[in-house]
C-alpha positions in Angstrom: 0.0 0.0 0.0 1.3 3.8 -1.0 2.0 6.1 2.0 -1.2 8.3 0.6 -3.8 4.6 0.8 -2.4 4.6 4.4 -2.6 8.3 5.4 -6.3 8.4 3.9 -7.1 5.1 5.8 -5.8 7.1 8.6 -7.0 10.2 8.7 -11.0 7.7 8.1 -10.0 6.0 11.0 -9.2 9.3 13.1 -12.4 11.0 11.4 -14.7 7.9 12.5 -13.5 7.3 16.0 -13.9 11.0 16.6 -17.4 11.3 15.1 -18.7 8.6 17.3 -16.6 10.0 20.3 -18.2 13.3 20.1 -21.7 12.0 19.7 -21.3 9.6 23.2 -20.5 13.3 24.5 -23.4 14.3 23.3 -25.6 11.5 24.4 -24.3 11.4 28.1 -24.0 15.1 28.5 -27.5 15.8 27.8 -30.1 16.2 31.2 -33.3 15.5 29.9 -33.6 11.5 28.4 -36.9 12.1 27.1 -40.0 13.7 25.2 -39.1 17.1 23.4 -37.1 18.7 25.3 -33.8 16.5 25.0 -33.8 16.7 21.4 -34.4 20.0 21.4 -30.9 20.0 23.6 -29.3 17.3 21.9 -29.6 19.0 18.3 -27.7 22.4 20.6 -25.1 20.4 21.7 -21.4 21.5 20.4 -20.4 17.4 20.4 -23.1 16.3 18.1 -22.1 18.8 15.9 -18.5 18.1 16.1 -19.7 14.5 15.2 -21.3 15.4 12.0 -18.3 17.7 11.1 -16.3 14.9 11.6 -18.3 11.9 9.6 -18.6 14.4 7.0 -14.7 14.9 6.6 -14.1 10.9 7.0 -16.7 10.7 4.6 -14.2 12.9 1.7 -11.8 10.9 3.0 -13.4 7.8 2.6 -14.0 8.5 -0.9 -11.1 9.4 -1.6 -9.6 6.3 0.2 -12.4 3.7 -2.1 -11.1 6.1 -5.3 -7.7 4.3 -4.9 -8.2 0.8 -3.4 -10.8 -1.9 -4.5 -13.9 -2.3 -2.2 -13.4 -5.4 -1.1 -9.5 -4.7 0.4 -11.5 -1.4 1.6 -14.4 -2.8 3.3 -12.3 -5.0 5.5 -9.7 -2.1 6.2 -12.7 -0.3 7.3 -13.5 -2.7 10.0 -10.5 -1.6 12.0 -12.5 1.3 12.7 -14.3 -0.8 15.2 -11.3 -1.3 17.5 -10.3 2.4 17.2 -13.9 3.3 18.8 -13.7 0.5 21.1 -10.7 1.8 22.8 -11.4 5.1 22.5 -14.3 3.9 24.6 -12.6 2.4 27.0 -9.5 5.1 27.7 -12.1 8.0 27.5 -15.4 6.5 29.0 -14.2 3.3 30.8 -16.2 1.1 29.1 -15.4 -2.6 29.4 -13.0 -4.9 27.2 -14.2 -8.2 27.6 -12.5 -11.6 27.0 -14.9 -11.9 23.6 -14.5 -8.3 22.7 -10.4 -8.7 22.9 -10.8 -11.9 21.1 -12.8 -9.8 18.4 -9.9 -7.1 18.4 -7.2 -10.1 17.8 -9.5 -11.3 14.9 -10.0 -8.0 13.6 -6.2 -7.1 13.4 -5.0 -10.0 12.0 -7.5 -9.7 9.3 -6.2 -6.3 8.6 -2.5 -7.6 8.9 -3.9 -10.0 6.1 -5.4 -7.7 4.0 -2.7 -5.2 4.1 0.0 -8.1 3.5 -1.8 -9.2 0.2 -2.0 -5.9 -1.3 
């Protein structure tokens, strides 16, 4: 893979484990859980706003990323995503790694490792 695959895979990563970090900010720092009111809050609140900002950039990104590298190698790079968020989760929010979800990670990786070997 060329430096640019890997800094647009990258910078997708970074855009996608921010978007979804900013919108648990979002969720959890809202007051009100229901009717009216906590959307009305929700749709003021600076992190879900962040989070769209930053889906939208990973989305260019993304494009440009699937512009140079077939969909099927892309799709499976994508899923590294998942253990970006997950440990975002669990350094910012202290969410729980459990024995499946590390086994998950491990499988996840090595796919990558795979995917990134072969092409």
């Amino acid at each position: 893979m060329s430096i640019l695959i890997i800094t647009l895979w990258l910078i997708n990563i970074a855009c996608d484990t921010g978007g979804q970090v900013a919108f648990k900010y979002a969720a959890i720092t809202s007051r009100h859980k229901q009717g009216t009111h906590y959307w009305r809050q929700l749709f003021g609140n600076y992190w879900l706003w962040c989070g769209f900002a930053a889906y939208f950039i990973g989305f260019l990104f993304w494009l440009a990323f699937l512009s140079l590298v077939p969909l099927s190698q892309a799709i499976l790079l994508g899923s590294f995503n998942i253990i970006a968020v997950m440990l975002a989760g669990r350094i910012l929010f202290k969410e729980h790694i459990t024995p499946f979800r590390l086994i998950g990670i491990l499988f996840i990786t090595s796919g990558v490792i795979l995917v990134g070997m072969s092409g």
